[in-house]
N, C-alpha and C positions, 0 to 999 in steps of 0.2 A: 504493500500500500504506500501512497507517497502522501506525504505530511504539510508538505511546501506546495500550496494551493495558491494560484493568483485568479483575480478578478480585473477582468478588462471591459468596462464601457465603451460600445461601439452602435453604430447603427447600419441597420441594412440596407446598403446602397440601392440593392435594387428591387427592396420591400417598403423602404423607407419608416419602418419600425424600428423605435430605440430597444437596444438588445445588452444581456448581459451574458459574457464569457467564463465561464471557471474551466480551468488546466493546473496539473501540474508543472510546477514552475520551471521551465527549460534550463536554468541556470545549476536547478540540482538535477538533474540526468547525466550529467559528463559521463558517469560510472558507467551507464547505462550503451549499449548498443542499438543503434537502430530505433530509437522508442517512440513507436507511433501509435497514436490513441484514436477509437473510434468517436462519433462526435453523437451526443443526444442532446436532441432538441426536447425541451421541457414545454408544453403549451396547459400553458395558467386555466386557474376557473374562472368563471364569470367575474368581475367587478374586482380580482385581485392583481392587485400590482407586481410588475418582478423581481423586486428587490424584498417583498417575503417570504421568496422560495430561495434565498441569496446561504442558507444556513444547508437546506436539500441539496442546490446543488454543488455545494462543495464538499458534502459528504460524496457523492457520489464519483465527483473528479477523483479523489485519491483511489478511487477504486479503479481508475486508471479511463479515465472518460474526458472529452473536450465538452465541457455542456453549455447548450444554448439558452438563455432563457429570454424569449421577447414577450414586449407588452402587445397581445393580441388588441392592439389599437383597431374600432371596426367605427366607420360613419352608421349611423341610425338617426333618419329621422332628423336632419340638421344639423345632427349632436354628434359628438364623439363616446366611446364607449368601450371598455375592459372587456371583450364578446369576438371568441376566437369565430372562426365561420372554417368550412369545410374546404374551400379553396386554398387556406394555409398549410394545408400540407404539404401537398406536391410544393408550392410556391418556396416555404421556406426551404426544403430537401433541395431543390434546384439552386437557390440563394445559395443556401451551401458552397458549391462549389466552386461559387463566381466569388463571393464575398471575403471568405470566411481570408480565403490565402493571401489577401490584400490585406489583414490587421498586423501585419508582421513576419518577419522570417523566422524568427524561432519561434511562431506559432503553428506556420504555413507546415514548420519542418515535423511537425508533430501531430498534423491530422491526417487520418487513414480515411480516404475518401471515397474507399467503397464499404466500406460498413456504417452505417448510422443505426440508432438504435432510438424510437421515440418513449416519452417521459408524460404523464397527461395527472393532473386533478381534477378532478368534477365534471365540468360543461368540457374542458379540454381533454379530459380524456376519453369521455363519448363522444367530440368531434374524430380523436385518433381514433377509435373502435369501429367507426363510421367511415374513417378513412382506407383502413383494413381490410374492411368487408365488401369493400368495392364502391364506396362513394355511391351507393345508388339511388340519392337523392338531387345528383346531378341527370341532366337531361340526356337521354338514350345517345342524341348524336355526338355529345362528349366524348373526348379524347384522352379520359383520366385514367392514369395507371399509374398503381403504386411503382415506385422508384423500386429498382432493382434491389440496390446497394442497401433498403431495409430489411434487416436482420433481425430485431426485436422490439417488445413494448412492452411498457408497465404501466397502471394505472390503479390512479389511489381514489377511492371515494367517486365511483364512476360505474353510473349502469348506462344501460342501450335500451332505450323504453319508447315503442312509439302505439300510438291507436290499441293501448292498454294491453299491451303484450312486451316481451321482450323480444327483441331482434334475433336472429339467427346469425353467425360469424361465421360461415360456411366457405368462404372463399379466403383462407388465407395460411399463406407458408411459412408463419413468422410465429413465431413464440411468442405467446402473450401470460404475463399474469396481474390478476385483477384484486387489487389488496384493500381492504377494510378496515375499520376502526369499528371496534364494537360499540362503543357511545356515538356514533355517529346517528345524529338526526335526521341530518337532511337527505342524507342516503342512507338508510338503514343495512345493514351487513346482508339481510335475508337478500337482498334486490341486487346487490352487487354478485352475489353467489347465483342467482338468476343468473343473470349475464355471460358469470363464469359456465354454467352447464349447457351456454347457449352457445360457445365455442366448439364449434365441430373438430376443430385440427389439434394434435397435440404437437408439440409439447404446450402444457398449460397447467398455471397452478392459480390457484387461490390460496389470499394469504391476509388472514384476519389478526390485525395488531388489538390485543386487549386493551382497553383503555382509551384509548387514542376515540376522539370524536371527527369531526369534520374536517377539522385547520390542524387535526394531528402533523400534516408537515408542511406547514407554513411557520416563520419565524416566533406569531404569535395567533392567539385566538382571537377570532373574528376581526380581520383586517378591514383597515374603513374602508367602506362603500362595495362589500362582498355580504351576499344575504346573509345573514343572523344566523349561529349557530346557539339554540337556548340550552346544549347541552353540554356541561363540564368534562372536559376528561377525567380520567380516573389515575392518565399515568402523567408524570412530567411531560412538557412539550421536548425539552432537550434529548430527551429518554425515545418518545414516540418520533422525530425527525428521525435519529440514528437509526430505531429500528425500523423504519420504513425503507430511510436509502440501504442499509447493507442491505436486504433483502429485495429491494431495487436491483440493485448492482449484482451481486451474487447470483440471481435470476437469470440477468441478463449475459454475464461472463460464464454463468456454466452453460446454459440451454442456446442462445444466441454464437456466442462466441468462442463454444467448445473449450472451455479452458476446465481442467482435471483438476484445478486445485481447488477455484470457486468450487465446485462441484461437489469436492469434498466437504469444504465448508457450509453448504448448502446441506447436506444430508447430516451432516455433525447437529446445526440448528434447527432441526427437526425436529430434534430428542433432545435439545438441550435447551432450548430459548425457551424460558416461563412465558413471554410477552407476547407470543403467535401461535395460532392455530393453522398448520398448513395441509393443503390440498394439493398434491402433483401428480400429473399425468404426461412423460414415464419417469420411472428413478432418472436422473442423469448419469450414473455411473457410464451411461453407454459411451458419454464423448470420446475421445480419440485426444485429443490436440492436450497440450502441455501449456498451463500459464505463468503467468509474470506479472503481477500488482505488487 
């Protein structure tokens, strides 16, 4: 894991959304061979800013990730508005590659540009789940396809609910897991576990954090101008962020990106983490590939 975390304010040239950057800091790799990190893009929930995911996504960098986080800025209505939309996906994945290599050379030297891995809470991770499943709320003669180079997703606090049913995720080759806070109000755990049984492809896991309510991994609870969460956590926020990103990241590095060691680490916390209830379909023992965090 790398300890030496930076954060870079930038904006996306050719999204025009102000965005924030966490990487481990090029300056401590010398040791290091070759070390290129895959890039996830975090997309926020409704009416939340991105500098309260600023604490998530530098847990998640040391587990060896370039993460993105922008403010899904959307016009409504005259107005401007914290309101990711479904078109952001493909757009930022594409941004990616144009953008990201222009914020610097020993940043450029350090992203692996065909792996990206998406990060969603609430409205943004059922925009990504929606983005997954084939965008099929864009118009028939659309041109939308998931970007290759995605390899995996995680989402916290996030069902797929339309015309009182839950959506079907039948169309996707990507590894998903859909994680809960059991005091969570606004998304109750039962609905998000829905969602989870409505993923046809494995590998997939559910993974219910005890305690943790809604803004479980946001800096703080109920951030201004994100709907009301009236229900307390039961565990520290510093405690429920931590265990949200490793099992974030861990998810994502053993099922995503074949790495043997997360993998282990992921089967070890199974049976040992008091703070999660997890759900996976298959073991990971199967990977192959050898990691490096």
């Amino acid at each position: 894991m790398f300890e030496d975390i930076v954060r870079y304010g930038a904006k996306w040239e050719t999204l025009g959304n102000p965005i924030d950057l966490y990487y481990p800091n090029p300056h401590s790799l010398l040791h290091r061979h070759r070390a290129i990190f895959p890039i996830a893009v975090l997309l926020p929930g409704f009416g939340v800013e991105r500098i309260y995911y600023s604490h998530y996504a530098r847990q998640i960098a040391r587990y060896g990730f370039v993460v993105v986080v922008p403010d899904g800025i959307t016009a409504i209505r005259s107005r401007t508005e914290l309101f990711d939309k479904l078109e952001r996906v493909p757009n930022a994945l594409a941004a990616i590659s144009v953008d990201l290599p222009k914020a610097g050379t020993a940043l450029a030297d350090l992203l692996d540009l065909g792996k990206l891995v998406l990060l969603g809470h609430s409205h943004g991770g059922a925009i990504g789940l929606d983005a997954i499943r084939g965008a099929r709320n864009f118009p028939p003669s659309s041109d939308y396809r998931i970007p290759e180079v995605l390899v995996g997703a995680v989402f916290f606090g996030t069902f797929l609910w339309e015309d009182s049913h839950n959506l079907p995720i039948d169309r996707s080759r990507i590894p998903i897991a859909s994680i809960a806070g059991s005091s969570d109000s606004l998304i109750p755990p039962h609905e998000i576990l829905e969602t989870y049984e409505q993923i046809q492809n494995s590998p997939k896991a559910y993974i219910m954090v005890k305690g943790a309510n809604h803004y479980g991994i946001t800096n703080r609870n109920n951030p201004p101008g994100a709907p009301p969460e009236l229900r307390k956590s039961t565990i520290e926020q510093a405690v429920a962020i931590e265990t949200i990103a490793r099992w974030s990241a861990l998810f994502l590095r053993a099922y995503a990106l074949g790495d043997r060691m997360a993998c282990q680490l992921y089967q070890r916390g199974i049976k040992l983490d008091p703070n999660v209830k997890v759900l996976t379909t298959p073991n990971c023992q199967t990977v192959t590939q050898s990691g490096d965090f």
